[in-house]
C-alpha positions as CSV (number, residue, x, y, z in Angstrom):
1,X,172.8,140.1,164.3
2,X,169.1,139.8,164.7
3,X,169.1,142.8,167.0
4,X,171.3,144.6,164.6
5,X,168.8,143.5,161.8
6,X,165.8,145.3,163.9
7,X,167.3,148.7,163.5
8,X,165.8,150.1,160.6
9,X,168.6,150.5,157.7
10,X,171.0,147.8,158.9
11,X,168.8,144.8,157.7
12,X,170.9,143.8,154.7
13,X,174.3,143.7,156.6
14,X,176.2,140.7,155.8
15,X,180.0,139.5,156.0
16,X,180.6,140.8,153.2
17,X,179.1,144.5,154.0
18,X,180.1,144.6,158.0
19,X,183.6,144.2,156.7
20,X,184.0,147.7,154.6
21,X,182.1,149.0,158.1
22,X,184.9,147.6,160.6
23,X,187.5,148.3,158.5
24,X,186.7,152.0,158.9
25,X,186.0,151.7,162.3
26,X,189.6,149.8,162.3
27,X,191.4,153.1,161.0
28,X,189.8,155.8,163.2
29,X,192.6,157.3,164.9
30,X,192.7,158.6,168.8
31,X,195.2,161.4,169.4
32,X,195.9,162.2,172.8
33,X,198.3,165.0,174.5
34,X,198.5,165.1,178.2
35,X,200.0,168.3,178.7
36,X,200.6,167.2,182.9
37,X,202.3,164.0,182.0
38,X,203.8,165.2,178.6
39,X,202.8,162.2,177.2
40,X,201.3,162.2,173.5
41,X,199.2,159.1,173.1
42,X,198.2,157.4,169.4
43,X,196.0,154.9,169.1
44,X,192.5,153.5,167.0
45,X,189.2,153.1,168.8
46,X,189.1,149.2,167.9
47,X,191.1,146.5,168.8
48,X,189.8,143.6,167.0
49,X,186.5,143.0,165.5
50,X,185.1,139.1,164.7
51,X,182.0,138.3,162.8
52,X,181.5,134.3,163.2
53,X,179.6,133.3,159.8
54,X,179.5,130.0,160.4
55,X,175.9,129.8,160.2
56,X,175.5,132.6,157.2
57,X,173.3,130.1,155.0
58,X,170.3,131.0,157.2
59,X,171.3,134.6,157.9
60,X,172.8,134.4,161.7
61,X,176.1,136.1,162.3
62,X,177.7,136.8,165.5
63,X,179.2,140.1,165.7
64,X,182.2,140.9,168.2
65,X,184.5,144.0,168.7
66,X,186.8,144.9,171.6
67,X,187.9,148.3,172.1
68,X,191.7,149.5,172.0
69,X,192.9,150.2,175.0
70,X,193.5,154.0,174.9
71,X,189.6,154.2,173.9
72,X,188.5,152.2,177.1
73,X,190.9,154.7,179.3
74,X,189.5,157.3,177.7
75,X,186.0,156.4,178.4
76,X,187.3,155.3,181.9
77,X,188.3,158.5,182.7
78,X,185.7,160.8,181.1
79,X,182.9,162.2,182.5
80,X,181.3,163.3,179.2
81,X,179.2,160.4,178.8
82,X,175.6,160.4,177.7
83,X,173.6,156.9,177.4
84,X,171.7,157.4,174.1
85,X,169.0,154.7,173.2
86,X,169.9,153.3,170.0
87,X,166.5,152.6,168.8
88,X,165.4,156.1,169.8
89,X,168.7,157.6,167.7
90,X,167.9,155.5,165.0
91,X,164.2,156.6,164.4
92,X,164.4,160.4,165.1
93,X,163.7,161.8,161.6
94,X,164.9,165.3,161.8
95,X,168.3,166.7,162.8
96,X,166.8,169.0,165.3
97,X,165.5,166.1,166.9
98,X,168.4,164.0,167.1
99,X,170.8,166.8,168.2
100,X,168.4,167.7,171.2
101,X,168.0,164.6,171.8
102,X,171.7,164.6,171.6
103,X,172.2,167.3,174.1
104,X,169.9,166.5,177.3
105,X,171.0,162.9,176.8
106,X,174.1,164.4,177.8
107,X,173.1,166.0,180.5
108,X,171.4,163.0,182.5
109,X,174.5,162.5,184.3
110,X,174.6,165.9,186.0
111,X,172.6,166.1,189.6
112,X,168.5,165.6,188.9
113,X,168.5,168.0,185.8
114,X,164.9,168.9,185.5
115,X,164.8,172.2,184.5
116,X,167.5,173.6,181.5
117,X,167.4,177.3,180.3
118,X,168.6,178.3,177.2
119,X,169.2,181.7,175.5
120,X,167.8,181.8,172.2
121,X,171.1,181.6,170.8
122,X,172.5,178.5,172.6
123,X,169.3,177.2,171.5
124,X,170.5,177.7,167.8
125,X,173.3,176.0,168.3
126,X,172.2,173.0,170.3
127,X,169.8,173.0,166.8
128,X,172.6,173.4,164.2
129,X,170.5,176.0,163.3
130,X,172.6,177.7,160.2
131,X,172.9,181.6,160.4
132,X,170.1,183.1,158.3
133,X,167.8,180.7,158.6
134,X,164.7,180.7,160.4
135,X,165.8,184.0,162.1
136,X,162.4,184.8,163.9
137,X,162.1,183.5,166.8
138,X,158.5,182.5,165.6
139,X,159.7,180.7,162.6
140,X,162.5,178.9,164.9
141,X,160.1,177.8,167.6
142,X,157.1,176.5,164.9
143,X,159.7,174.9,162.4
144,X,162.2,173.9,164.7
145,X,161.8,173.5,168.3
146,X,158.6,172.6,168.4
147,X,158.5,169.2,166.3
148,X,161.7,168.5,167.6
149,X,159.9,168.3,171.3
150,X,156.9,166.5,169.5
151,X,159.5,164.0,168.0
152,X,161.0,163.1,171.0
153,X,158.6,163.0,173.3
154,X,156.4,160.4,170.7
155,X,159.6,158.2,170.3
156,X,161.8,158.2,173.7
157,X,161.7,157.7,177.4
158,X,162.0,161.7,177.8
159,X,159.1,164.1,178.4
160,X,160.4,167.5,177.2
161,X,158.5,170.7,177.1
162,X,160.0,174.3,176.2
163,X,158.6,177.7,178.1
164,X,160.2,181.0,176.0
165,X,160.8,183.6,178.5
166,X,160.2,186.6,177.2
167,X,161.8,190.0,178.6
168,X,159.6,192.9,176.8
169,X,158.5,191.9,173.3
170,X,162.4,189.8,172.7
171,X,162.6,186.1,173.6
């Protein structure tokens, strides 16, 4: 729990609090159809989940969860995994940090990715950039892409930089 306690805005958890938390993780519910097998799977992403208070009075508590059994097959067999640093995800202030940070996190299991191109448009979406806002590709690069880099760079293990390509006077 003391780990759990270092990550800014879980502090105050206690039995009480985690069990409203599990119980939600408890009722997510994983639906799976394998066309090839013609097999339709249903199942929750936790097993069980234990938090041992039996030293509570000085704030200790041992937090446990196992993971269902379709969820570990699942993750067995994927290949869309991406290692994300918890404290990293935790402290990224903006959304356009976090969901880049999101996306070439997700990448590091392709081949040596060093170098990613993006159209300005995949870009927008990577972002969650709505439609209509910050249309100019000045106003999306200053208010946008730009901090994000700055944000991540400052608070994870990645070094990113961005080069626009320009083709005439379009990006």
């Amino acid at each position: 729990m003391s780990e759990v306690r270092g990550v800014e805005g879980l502090r105050n958890h206690d039995r009480a609090s985690l069990a409203p938390l599990f119980a939600e993780l408890q009722a997510a519910v994983l639906i799976h159809d394998d066309t090839e097998k013609k097999r339709l799977t249903i199942g929750g992403l936790l097993d069980i989940a234990e938090v041992d208070y039996r030293d509570e009075l000085s704030g200790d508590l041992v937090i446990s969860w196992y993971f269902s059994r379709m969820f570990t097959r699942a993750a067995a067999a994927s290949n869309h995994w991406a290692i994300l640093d918890r404290q990293t995800v935790f402290h990224l202030g903006s959304k356009y940090s976090l969901l880049l940070f999101q996306h070439i996190a997700s990448l590091a299991k392709l081949d040596q990715v060093a170098i990613k191109t993006f159209t300005v448009a995949e870009l927008r979406s990577v972002l969650g950039v709505e439609p209509g806002k910050l249309e100019r590709f000045s106003h999306f690069n200053s208010r946008a892409i730009q901090p994000a880099i700055a944000e991540i760079n400052q608070l994870s293990r990645l070094t990113l930089t961005a080069t626009p390509r320009k083709v005439g006077r379009t990006v």
